[in-house]
Structure formats: structure tokens, C-alpha cells
NUFIBA-272039 format. One record per atom (N, C-alpha, C, O, CB): atom name; x, y, z. Coordinates in steps of 0.2 Angstrom, whole numbers, padded with zeros to 4 digits. Each point is the difference from the previous one (the first is absolute). Glycine has a CB too. Layout:
<fizas>
{fiza "CA",{X,Y,Z}}
...
</fizas>
This chain:
<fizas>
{fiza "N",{-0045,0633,0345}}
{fiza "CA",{-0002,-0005,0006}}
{fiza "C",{-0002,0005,0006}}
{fiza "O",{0004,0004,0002}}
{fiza "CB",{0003,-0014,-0007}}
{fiza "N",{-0012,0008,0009}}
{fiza "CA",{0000,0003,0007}}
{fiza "C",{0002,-0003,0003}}
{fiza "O",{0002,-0006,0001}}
{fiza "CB",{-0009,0010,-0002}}
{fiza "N",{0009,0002,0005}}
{fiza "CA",{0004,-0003,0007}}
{fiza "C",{-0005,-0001,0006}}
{fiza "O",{-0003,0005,0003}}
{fiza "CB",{0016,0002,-0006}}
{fiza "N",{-0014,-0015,0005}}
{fiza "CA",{-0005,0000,0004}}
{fiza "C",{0002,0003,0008}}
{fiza "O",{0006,0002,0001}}
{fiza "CB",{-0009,-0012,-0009}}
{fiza "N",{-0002,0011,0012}}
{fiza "CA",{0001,0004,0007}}
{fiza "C",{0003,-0005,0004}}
{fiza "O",{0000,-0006,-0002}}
{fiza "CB",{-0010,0012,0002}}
{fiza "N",{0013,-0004,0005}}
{fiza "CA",{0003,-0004,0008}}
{fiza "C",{-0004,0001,0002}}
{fiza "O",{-0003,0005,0000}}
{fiza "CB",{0012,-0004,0002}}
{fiza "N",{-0013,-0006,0003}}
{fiza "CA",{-0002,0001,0005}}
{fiza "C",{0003,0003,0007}}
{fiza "O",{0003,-0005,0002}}
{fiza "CB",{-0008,-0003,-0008}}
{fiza "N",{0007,0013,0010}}
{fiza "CA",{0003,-0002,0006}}
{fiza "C",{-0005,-0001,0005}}
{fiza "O",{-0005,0003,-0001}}
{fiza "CB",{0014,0002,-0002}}
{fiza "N",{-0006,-0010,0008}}
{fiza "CA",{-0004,-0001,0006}}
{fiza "C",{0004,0003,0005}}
{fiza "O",{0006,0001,-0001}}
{fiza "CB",{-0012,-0011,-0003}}
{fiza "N",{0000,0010,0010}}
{fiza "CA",{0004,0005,0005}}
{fiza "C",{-0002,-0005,0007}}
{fiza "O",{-0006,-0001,0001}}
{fiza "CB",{0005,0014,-0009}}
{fiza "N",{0004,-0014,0011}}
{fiza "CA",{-0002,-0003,0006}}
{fiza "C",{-0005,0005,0004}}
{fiza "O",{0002,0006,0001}}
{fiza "CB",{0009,-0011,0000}}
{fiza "N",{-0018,0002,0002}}
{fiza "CA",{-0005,0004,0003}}
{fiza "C",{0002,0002,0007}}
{fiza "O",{-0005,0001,0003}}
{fiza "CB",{-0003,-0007,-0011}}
{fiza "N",{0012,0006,0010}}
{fiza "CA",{0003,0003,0007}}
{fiza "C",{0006,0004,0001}}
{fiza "O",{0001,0003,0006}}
{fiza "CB",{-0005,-0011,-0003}}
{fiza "N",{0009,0007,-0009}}
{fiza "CA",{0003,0006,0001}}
{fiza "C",{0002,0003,-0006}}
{fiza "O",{0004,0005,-0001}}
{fiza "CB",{-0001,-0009,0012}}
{fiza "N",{-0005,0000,-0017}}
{fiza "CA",{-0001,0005,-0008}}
{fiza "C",{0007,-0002,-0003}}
{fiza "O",{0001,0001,-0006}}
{fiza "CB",{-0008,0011,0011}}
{fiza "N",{0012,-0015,-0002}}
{fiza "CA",{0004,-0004,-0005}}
{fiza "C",{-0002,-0003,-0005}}
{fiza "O",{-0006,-0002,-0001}}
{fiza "CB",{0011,0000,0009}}
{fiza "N",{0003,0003,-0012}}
{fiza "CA",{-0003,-0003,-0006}}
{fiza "C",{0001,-0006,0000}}
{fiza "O",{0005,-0002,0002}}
{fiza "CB",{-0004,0009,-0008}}
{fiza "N",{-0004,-0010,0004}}
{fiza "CA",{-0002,-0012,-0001}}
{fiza "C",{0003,-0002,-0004}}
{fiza "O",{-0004,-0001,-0005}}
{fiza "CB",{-0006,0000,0007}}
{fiza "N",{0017,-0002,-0003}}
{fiza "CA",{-0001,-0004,-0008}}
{fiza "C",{-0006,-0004,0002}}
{fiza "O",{-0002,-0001,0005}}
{fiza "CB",{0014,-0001,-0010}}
{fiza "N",{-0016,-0002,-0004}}
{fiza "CA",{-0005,-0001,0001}}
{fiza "C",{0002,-0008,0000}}
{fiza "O",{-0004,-0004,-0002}}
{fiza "CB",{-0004,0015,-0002}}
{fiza "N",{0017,-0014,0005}}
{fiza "CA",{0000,-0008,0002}}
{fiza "C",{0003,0001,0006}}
{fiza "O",{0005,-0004,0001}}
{fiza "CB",{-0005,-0002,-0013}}
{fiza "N",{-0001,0010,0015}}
{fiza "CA",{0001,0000,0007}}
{fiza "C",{-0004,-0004,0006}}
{fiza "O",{-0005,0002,0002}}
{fiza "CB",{0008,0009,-0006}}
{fiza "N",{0000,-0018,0007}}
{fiza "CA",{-0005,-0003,0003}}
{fiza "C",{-0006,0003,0008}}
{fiza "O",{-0002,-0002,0005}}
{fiza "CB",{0013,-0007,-0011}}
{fiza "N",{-0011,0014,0003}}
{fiza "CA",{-0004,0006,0010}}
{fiza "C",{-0005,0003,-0006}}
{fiza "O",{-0005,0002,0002}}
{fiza "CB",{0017,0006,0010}}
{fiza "N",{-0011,-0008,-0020}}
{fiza "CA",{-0007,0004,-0004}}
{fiza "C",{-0006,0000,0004}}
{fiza "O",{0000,-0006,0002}}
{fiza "CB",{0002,0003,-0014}}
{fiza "N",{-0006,0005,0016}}
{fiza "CA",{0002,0008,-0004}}
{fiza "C",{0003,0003,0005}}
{fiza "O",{-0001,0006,-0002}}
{fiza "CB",{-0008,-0003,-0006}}
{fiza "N",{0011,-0002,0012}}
{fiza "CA",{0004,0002,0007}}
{fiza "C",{0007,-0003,-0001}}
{fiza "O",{0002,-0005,-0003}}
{fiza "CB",{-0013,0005,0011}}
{fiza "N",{0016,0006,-0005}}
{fiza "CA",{0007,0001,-0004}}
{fiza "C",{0004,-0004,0006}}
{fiza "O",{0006,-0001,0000}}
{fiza "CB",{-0009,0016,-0008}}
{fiza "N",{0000,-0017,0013}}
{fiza "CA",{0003,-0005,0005}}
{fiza "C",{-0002,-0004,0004}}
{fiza "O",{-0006,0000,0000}}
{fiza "CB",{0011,0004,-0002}}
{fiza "N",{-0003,-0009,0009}}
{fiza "CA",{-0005,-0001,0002}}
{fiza "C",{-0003,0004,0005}}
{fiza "O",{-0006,-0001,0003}}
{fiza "CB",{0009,-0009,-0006}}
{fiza "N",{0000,0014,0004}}
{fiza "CA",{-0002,0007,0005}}
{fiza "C",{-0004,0003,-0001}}
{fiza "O",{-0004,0002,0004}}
{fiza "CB",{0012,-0001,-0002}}
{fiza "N",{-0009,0001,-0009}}
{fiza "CA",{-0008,0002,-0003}}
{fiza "C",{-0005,-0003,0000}}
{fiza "O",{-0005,0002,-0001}}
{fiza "CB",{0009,0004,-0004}}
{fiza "N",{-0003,-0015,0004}}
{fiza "CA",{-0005,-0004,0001}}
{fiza "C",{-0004,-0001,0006}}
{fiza "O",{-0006,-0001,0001}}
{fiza "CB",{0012,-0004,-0009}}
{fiza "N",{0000,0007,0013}}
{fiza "CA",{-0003,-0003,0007}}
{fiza "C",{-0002,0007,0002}}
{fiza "O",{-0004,-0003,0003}}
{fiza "CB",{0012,-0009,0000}}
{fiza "N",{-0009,0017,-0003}}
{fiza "CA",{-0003,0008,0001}}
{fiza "C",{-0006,0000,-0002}}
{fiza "O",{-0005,0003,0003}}
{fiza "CB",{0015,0002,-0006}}
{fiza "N",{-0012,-0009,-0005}}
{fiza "CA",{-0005,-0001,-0004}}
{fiza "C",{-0005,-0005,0005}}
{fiza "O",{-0006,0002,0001}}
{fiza "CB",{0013,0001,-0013}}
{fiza "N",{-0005,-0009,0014}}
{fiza "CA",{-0001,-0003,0004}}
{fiza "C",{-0004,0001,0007}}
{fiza "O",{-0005,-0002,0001}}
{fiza "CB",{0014,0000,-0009}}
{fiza "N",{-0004,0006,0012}}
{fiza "CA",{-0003,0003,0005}}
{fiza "C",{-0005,0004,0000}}
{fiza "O",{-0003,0001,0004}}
{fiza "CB",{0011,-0003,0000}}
{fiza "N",{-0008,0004,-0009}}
{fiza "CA",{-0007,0008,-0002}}
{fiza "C",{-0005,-0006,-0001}}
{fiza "O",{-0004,0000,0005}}
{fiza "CB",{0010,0013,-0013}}
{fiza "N",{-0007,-0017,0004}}
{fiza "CA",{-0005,-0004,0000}}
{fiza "C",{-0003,-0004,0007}}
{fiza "O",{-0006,0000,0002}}
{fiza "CB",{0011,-0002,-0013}}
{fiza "N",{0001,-0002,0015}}
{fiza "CA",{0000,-0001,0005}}
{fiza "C",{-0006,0004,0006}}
{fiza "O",{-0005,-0001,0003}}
{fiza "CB",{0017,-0004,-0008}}
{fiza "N",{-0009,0011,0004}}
{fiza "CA",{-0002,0006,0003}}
{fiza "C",{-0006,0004,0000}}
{fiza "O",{-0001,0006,0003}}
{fiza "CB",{0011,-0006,-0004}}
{fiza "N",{-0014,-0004,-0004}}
{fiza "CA",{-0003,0003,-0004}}
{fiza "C",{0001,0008,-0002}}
{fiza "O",{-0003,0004,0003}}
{fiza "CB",{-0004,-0012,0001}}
{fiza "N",{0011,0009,-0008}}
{fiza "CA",{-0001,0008,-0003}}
{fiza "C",{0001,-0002,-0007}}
{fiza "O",{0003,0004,-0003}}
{fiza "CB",{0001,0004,0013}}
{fiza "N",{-0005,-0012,-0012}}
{fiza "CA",{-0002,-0003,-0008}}
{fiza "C",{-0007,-0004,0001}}
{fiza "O",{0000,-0003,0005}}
{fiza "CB",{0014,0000,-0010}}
{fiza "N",{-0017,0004,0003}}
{fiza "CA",{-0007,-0003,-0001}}
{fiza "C",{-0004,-0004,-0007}}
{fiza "O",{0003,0001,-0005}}
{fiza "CB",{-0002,0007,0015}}
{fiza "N",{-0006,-0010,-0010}}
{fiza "CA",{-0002,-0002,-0007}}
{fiza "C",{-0009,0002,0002}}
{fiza "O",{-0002,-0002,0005}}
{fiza "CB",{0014,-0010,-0011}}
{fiza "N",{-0014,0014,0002}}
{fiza "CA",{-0006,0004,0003}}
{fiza "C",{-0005,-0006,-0002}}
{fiza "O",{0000,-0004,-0004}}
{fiza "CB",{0003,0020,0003}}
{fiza "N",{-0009,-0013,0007}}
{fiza "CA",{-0006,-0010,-0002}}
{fiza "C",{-0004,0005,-0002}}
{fiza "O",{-0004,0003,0004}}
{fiza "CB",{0004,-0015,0005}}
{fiza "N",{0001,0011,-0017}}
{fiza "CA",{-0006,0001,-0004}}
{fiza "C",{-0008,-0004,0003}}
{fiza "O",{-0006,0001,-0001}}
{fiza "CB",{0017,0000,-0010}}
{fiza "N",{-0009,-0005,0015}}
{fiza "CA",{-0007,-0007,0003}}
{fiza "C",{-0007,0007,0002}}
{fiza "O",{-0005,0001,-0003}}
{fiza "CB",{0015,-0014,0012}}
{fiza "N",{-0005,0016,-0002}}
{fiza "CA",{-0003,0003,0004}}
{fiza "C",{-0001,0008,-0001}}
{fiza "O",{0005,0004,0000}}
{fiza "CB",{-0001,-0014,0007}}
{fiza "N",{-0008,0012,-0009}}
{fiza "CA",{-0002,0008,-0001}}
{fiza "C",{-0005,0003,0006}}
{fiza "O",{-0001,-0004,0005}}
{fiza "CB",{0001,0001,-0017}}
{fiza "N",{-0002,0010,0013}}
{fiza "CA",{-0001,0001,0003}}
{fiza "C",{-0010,-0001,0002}}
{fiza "O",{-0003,0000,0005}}
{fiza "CB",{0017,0006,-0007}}
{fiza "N",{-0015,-0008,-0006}}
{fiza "CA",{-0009,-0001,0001}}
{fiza "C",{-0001,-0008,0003}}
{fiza "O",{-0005,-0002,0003}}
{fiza "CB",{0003,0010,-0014}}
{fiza "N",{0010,-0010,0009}}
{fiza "CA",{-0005,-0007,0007}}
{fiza "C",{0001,0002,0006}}
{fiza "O",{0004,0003,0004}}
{fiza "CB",{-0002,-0015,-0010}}
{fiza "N",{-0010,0006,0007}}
{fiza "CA",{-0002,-0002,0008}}
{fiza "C",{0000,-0004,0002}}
{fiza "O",{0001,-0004,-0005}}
{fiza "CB",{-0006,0010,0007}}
{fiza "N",{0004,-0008,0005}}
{fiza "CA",{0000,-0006,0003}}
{fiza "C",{-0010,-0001,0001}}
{fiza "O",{-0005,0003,0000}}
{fiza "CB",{0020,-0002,0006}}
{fiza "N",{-0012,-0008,-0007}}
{fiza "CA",{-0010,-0001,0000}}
{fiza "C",{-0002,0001,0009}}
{fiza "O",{0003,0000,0005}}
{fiza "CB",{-0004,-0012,-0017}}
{fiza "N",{-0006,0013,0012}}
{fiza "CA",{0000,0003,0007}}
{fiza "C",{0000,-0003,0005}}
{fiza "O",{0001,-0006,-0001}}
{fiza "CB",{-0006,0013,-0003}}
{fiza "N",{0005,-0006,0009}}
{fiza "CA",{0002,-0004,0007}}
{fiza "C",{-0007,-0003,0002}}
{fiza "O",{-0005,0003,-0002}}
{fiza "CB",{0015,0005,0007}}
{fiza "N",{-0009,-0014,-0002}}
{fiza "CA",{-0008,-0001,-0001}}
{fiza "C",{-0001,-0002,0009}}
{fiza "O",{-0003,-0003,0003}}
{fiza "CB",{0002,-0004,-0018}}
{fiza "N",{0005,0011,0016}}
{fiza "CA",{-0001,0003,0010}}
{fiza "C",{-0004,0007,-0001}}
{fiza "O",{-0004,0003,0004}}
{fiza "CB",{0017,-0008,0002}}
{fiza "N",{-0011,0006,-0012}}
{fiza "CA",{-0003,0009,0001}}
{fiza "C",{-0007,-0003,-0001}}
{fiza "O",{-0004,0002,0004}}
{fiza "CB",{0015,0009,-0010}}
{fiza "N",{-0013,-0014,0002}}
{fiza "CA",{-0007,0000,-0002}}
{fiza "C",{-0004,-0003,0005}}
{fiza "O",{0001,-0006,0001}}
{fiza "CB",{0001,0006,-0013}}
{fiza "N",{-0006,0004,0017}}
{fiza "CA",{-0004,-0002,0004}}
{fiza "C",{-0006,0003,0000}}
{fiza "O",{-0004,-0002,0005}}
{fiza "CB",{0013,0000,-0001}}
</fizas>
């Protein structure tokens, strides 16, 4: 019989280990939730916009055309 793997999880702020029926998964308490929290707030977590690239434009100003 194989012996299946453990997962361990680690809290993403300070690398503790998680039980995984720990009510803070995946963060190891609410102190690393709320850390996780403010970085978002703060923007230094982001989610990047695939929408906008750098080849669009805006359609042209129709003041310029004179």
C-alpha cells in the first residue's frame, strides 16, 4: 500500500504551519489575515487587467481635428 502525501500549508505572511481545520486557512491567525488585508487595502497585492494593454488607444479628440 502507498502511503499517500501530507499536504502542509503554510500561512502566507509569516510561513507557520496551518492545520488545514484551522478556522484563519490559509493564514495561521487573525493577525495574518488582517496584514493580508491591509496589503490589498494598500494596494501592494494587485490583480493585473489583462483588459488594458499597451497597444490601445483612445479614439482621437475631435478638438484636435481642425
Amino acid at each position: 500500500m502507498s502511503q499517500a502525501k501530507l499536504k502542509i500549508l503554510r500561512c502566507p505572511i509569516c510561513r507557520t504551519i496551518v492545520p488545514l481545520d484551522d478556522p484563519n486557512v490559509p493564514f495561521c491567525s487573525d493577525r495574518c489575515r488582517l496584514i493580508d488585508l491591509g496589503a490589498w487595502f494598500n494596494e501592494q497585492h494587485r490583480i493585473p487587467d489583462e483588459s488594458a494593454t499597451a497597444t490601445d488607444e483612445l479614439p482621437p479628440d475631435s478638438s484636435e481635428e481642425s
